[in-house]
LOTORVEX-908798 format. One line per field, with one value per residue (C-alpha): residue number from 0; residue in one letter; chain; z negated, y negated, x. Coordinates in steps of 0.5 Angstrom, whole numbers. Layout:
# LOTORVEX-908798
pos: (NUM, ...)
code: (A, ...)
unit: (A, ...)
zz: (Z, ...)
yy: (Y, ...)
xx: (X, ...)
This chain:
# LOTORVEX-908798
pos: (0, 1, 2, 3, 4, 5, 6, 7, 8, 9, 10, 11, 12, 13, 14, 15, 16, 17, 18, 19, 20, 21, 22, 23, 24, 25, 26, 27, 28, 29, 30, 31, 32, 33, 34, 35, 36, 37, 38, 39, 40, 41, 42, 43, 44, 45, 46, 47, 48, 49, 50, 51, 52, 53, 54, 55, 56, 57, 58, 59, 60, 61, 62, 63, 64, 65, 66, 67, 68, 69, 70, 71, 72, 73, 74, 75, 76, 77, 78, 79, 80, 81, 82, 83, 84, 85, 86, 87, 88, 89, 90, 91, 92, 93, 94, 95, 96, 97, 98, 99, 100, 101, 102, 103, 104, 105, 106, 107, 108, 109, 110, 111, 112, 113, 114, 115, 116, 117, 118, 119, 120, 121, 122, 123, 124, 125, 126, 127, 128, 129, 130, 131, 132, 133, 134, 135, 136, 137, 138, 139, 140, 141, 142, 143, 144, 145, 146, 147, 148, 149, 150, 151, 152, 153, 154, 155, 156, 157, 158, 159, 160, 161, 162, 163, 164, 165, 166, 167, 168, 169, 170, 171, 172, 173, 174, 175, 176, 177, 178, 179, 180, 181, 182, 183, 184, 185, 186, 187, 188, 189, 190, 191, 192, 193, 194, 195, 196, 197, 198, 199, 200, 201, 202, 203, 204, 205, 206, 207, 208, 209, 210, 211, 212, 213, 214, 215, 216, 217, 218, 219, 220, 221, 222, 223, 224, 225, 226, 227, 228, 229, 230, 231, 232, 233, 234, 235, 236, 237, 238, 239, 240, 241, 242, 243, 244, 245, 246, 247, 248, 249, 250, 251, 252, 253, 254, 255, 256, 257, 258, 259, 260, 261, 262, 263, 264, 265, 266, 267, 268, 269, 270, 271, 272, 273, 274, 275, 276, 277, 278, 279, 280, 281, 282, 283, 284, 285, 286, 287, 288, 289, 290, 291, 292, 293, 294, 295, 296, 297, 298, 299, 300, 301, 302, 303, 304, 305, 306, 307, 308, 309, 310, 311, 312, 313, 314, 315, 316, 317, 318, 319, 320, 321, 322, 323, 324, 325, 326, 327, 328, 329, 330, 331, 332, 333, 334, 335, 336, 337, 338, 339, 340, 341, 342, 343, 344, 345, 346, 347, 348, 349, 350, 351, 352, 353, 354, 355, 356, 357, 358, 359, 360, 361, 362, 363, 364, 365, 366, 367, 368, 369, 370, 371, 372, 373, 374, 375, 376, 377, 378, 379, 380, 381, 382, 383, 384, 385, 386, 387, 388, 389, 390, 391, 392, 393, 394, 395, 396, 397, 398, 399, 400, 401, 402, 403, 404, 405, 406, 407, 408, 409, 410, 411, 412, 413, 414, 415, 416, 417, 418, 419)
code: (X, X, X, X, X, X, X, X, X, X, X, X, X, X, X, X, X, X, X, X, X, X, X, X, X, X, X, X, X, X, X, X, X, X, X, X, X, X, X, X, X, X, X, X, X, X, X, X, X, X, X, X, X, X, X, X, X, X, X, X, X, X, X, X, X, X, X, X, X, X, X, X, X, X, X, X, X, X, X, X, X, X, X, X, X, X, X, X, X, X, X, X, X, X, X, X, X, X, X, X, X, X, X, X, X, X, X, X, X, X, X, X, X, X, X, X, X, X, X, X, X, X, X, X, X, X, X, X, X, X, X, X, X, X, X, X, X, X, X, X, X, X, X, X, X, X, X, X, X, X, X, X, X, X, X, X, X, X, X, X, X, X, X, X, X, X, X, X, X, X, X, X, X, X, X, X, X, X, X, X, X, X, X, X, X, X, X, X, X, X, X, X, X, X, X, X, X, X, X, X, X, X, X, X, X, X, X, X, X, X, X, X, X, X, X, X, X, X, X, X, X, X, X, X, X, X, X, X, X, X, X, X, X, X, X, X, X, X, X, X, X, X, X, X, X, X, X, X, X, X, X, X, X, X, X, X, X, X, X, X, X, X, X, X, X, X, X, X, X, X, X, X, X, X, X, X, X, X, X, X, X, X, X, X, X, X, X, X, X, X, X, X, X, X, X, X, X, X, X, X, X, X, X, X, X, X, X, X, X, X, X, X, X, X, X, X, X, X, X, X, X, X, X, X, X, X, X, X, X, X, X, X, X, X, X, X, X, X, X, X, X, X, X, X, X, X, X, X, X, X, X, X, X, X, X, X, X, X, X, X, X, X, X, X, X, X, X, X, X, X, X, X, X, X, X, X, X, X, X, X, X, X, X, X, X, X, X, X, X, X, X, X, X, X, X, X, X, X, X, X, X, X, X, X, X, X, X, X, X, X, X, X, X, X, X, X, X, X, X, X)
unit: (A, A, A, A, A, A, A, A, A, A, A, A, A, A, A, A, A, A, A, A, A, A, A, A, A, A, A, A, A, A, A, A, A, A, A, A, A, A, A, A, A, A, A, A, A, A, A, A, A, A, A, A, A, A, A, A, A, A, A, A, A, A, A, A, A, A, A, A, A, A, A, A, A, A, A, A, A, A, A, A, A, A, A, A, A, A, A, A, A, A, A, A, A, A, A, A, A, A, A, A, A, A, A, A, A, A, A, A, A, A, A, A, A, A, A, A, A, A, A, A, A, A, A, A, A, A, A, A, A, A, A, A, A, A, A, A, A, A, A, A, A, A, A, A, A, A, A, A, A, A, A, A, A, A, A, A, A, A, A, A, A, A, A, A, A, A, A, A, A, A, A, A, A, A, A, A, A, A, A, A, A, A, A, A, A, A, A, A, A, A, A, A, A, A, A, A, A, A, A, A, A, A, A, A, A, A, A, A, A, A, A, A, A, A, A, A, A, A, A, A, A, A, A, A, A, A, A, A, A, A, A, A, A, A, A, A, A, A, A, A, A, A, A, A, A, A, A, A, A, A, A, A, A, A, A, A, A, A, A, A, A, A, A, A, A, A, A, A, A, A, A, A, A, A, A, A, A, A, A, A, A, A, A, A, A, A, A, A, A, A, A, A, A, A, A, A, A, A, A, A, A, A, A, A, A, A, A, A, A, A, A, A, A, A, A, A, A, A, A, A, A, A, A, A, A, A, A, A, A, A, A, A, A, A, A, A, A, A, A, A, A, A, A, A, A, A, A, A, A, A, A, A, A, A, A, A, A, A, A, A, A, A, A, A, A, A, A, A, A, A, A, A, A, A, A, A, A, A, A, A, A, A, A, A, A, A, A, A, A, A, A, A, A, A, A, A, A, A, A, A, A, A, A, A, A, A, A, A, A, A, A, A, A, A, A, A, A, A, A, A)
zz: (-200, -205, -209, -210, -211, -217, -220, -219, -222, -228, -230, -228, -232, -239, -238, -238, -243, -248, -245, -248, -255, -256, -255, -258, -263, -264, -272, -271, -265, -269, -275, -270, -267, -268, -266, -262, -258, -257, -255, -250, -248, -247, -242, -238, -238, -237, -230, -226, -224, -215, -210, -209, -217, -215, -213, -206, -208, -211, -217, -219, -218, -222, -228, -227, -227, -233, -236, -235, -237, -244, -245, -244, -248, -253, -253, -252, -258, -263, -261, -262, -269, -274, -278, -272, -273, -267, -265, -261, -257, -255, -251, -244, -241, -247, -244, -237, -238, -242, -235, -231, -235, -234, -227, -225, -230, -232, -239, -237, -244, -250, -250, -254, -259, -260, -256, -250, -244, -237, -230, -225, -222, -215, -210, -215, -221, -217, -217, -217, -210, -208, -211, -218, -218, -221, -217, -222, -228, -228, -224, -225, -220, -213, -209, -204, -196, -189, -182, -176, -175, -173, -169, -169, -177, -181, -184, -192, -198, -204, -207, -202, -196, -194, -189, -184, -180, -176, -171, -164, -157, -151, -147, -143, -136, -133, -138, -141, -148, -154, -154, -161, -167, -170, -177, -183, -184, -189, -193, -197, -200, -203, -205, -200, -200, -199, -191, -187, -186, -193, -191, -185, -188, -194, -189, -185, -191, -192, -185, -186, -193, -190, -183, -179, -176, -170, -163, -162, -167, -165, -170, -170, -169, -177, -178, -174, -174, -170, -176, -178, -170, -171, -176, -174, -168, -172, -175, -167, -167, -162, -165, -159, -162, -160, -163, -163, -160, -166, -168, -167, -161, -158, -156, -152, -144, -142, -149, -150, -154, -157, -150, -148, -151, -151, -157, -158, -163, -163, -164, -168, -164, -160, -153, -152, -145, -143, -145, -152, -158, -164, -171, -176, -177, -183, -185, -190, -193, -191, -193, -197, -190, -187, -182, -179, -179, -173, -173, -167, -169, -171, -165, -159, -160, -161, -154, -150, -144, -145, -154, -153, -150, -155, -162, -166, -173, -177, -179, -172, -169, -167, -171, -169, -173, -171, -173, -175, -172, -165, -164, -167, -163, -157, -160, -160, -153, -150, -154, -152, -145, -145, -147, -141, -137, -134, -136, -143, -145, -142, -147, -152, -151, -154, -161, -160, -163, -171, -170, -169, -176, -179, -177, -178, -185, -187, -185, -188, -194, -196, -195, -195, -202, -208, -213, -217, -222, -221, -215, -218, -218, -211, -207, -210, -208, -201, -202, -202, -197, -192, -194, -193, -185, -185, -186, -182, -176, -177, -179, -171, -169, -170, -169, -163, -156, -153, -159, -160, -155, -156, -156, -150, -148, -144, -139, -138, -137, -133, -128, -129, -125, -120, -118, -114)
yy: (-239, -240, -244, -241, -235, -238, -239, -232, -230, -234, -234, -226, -224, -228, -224, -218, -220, -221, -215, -211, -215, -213, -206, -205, -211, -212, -215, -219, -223, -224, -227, -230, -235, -237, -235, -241, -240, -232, -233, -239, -234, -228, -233, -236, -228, -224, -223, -222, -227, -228, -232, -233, -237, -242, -249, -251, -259, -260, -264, -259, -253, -258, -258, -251, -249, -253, -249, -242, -245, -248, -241, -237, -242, -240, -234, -234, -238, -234, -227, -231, -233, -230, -229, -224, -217, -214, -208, -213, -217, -211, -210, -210, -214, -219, -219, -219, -225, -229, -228, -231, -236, -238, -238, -241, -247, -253, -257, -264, -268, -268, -270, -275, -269, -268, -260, -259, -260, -256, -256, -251, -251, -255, -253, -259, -256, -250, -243, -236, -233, -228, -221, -224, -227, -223, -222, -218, -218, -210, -207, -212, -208, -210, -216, -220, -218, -221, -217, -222, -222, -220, -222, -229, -229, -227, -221, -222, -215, -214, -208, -204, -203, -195, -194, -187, -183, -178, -173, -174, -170, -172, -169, -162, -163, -158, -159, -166, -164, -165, -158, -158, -161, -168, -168, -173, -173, -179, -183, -190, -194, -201, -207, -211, -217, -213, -214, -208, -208, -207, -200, -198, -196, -191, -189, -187, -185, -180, -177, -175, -172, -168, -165, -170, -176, -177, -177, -183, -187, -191, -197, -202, -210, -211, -205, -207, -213, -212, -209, -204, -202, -202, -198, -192, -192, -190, -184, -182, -184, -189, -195, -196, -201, -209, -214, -221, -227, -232, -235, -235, -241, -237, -232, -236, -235, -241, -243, -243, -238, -237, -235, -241, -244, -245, -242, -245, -242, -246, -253, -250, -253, -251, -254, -254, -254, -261, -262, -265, -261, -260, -264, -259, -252, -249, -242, -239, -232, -230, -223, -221, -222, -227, -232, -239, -245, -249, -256, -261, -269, -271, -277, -273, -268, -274, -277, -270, -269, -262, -262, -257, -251, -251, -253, -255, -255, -261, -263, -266, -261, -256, -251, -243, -238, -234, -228, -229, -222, -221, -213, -216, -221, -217, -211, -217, -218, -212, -209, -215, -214, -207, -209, -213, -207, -203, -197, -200, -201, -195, -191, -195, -193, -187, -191, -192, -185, -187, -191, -185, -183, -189, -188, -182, -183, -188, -183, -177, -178, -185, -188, -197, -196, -195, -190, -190, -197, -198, -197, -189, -187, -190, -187, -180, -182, -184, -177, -173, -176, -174, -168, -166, -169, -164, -159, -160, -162, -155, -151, -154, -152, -145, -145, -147, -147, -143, -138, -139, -142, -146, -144, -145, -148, -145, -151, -150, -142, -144, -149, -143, -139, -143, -146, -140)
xx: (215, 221, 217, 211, 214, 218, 212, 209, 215, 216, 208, 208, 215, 211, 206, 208, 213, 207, 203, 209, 210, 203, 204, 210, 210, 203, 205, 209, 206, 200, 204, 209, 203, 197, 190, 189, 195, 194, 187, 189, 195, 190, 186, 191, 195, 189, 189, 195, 199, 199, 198, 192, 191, 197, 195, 196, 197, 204, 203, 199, 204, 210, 205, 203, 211, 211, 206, 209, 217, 214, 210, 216, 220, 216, 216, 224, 226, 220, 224, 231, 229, 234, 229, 226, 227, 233, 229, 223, 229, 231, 224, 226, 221, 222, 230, 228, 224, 230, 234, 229, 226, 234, 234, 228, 227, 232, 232, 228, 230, 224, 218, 214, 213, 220, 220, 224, 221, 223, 222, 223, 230, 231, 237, 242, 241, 244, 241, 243, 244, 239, 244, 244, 237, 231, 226, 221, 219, 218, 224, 231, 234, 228, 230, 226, 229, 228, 227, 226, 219, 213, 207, 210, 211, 217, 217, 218, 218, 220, 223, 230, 232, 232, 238, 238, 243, 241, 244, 241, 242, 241, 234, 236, 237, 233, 227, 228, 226, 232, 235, 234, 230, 235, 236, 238, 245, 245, 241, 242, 238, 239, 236, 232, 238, 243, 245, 245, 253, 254, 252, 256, 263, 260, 255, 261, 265, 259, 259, 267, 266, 261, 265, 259, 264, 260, 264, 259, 255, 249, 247, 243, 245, 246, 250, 257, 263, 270, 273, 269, 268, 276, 276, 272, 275, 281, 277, 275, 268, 265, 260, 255, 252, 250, 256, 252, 255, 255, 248, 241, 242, 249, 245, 240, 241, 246, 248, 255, 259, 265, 268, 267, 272, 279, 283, 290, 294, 301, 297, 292, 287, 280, 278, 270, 267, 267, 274, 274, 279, 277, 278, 278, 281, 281, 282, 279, 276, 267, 264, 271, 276, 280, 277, 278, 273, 274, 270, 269, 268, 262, 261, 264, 259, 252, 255, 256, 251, 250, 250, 243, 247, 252, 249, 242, 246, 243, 250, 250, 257, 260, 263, 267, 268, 274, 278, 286, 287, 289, 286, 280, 278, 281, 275, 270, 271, 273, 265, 262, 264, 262, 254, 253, 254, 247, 250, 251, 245, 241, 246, 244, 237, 238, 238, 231, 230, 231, 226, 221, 224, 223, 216, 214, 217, 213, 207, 209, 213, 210, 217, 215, 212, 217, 215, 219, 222, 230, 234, 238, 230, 228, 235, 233, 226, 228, 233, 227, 224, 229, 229, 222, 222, 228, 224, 219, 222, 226, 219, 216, 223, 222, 215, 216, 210, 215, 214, 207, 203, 198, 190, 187, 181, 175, 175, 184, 182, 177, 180, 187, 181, 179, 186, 191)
């Protein structure tokens, strides 16, 4: 998936980059080039670059790749000519094709010819991480994102993530109906590769500003860390949200987690379940807070009989990553504890109401295509949209059935008739 869309990047940001210059630089790319090239251009760059022309055989990929690097190569080094006028470096997709001929592909020596050779970019060269990397030619600020999967295959998108807050009731005893409409109170939007939990605290900051701090607030599983559950229950609001044991394997039923072993601070030292303690421990900073990075040996962890519930790192060992501050670890057990509970977990279910408003902004208002190019246009997008499902809601509200019945069918007066 890396690769091939490495490949539709870099052959899609050349072209673009020339679709521009024949636009606004027409003269200048008929005198920078020969004809013979522009028409091989013109071939190769006619149709939009996609999966579905990206060899499946990796020699071939490799030699496209190398392809689209020495045309943007080209291009590049014509447009940075000094001889070249200023204005047609300042076209933005010339601009955004330099950057991702510079994150894509890496200086492979000279050819026979003399001219510089490139290939594209593997993990030793070192690539940019995902906050910094294009992702298309036509919006510099769309990013590639991930949500779990779906029907067995992992969910893939570019563009932004919409984040939504709204108020919820619960359901009026003596009817069950919500005792009035749940509004959007906040809406954020950010690009795809951000993690959810980078939205929390503004989301929360929002809130205050607006007199909203919610008594409780129900976020999903990505939103939440000790801190922040912390931190808003100094505001006087209660996070009632999933904090997740650890990775993917803690979570599986018998696997061990972080609770499972036993923390001596004074010797600076963790005992896993079967007795052994560890060989490393390393305090260092992730995501901007203070941690500490505990390892066990690599050979205690190869013999121990029960290895499959504790760890499936390739590295062959097991490694915690634990809080230096007591009240968090102590927030972190205190949450865990309290979602284990039946009463818990039926409280929690009253979350399951955004993802209604999730849908139904995608019916309504369109909301998973991005009308706009650049993340300013596409938050006031998604503003909007908000705004529209707050209408509509409160207009159902007050045109309510109970306000205006709804027509009655023939056969309902009829059976109305005949039942006493």
């Amino acid at each position: 998936m890396r690769e091939l869309n490495r490949l539709e990047l870099l052959g899609e940001s050349v072209r673009a980059a020339l679709e521009a210059l024949a636009t606004a630089a027409p003269g200048w790319l008929s005198a920078a080039f020969p004809t013979v090239v522009l028409g091989e251009w013109a071939e190769r760059y006619g149709p939009r670059i996609n999966s579905w022309h990206i060899p499946a055989a990796r020699t071939k990929r490799e030699r496209l790749g190398a392809v689209f690097a020495a045309d943007a190569y080209a291009v590049c080094s014509a447009v940075w000519d000094t001889r070249t006028p200023a204005w047609v470096r300042e076209v933005e997709h010339v601009e955004l094709l330099r950057q991702v001929l510079v994150q894509t592909t890496v200086i492979d020596g000279a050819g026979t010819d003399g001219r510089v050779r490139l290939r594209l970019r593997e993990k030793p060269d070192g690539i940019p991480p995902g906050a910094l990397r294009l992702a298309s030619p036509y919006d510099p600020d769309a990013r590639w994102g991930s949500h779990g999967q779906r029907e067995g295959r992992d969910v893939f998108w570019l563009g932004y993530t919409a984040h939504l807050t709204e108020s919820c009731r619960p359901p009026d005893t003596t009817d069950g109906l919500p005792r009035g409409p749940n509004l959007i109170t906040d809406v954020h939007t950010t690009d795809a590769g951000a993690p959810d939990l980078t939205a929390t605290t503004g989301i929360g900051q929002r809130l205050d500003a607006r007199d909203l701090v919610p008594a409780e607030h129900y976020l999903g599983a990505g939103y939440p860390s000790a801190r922040l559950v912390q931190e808003a229950a100094a505001r006087g609001t209660t996070m009632i949200t999933p904090l997740l044991r650890g990775g993917s394997h803690a979570r599986t039923p018998g696997a061990f987690g972080q609770d499972a072993f036993r923390i001596d601070w004074t010797a600076r030292q963790a005992t896993c379940p079967q007795g052994k303690t560890s060989s490393g421990w390393y305090p260092c900073r992730q995501h901007g807070q203070d941690a500490i990075v505990v390892e066990f040996a690599r050979d205690d962890c190869r013999s121990c009989p029960v290895r499959a519930q504790c760890t499936t790192a390739k590295r062959g060992f097991r490694s915690l990553s634990i809080h230096p501050d007591p009240a968090l670890r102590a927030c972190l057990r205190t949450a865990r504890a309290t979602q284990r509970t039946s009463a818990w977990e039926r409280k929690y279910a009253l979350r399951a109401g955004i993802e209604g408003t999730i849908n139904q902004a995608l019916d309504v208002t369109g909301l998973r295509r991005a009308r706009y190019r650049g993340l300013p246009k596409t938050r006031l997008q998604h503003a909007y949209s908000a705004a529209a499902l707050n209408l509509i809601r409160l207009d159902a509200h007050w045109h309510s059935p109970a306000q205006h019945p709804r027509h009655t069918t023939r056969l309902i007066g009829l059976y109305t008739q005949l039942v006493p």
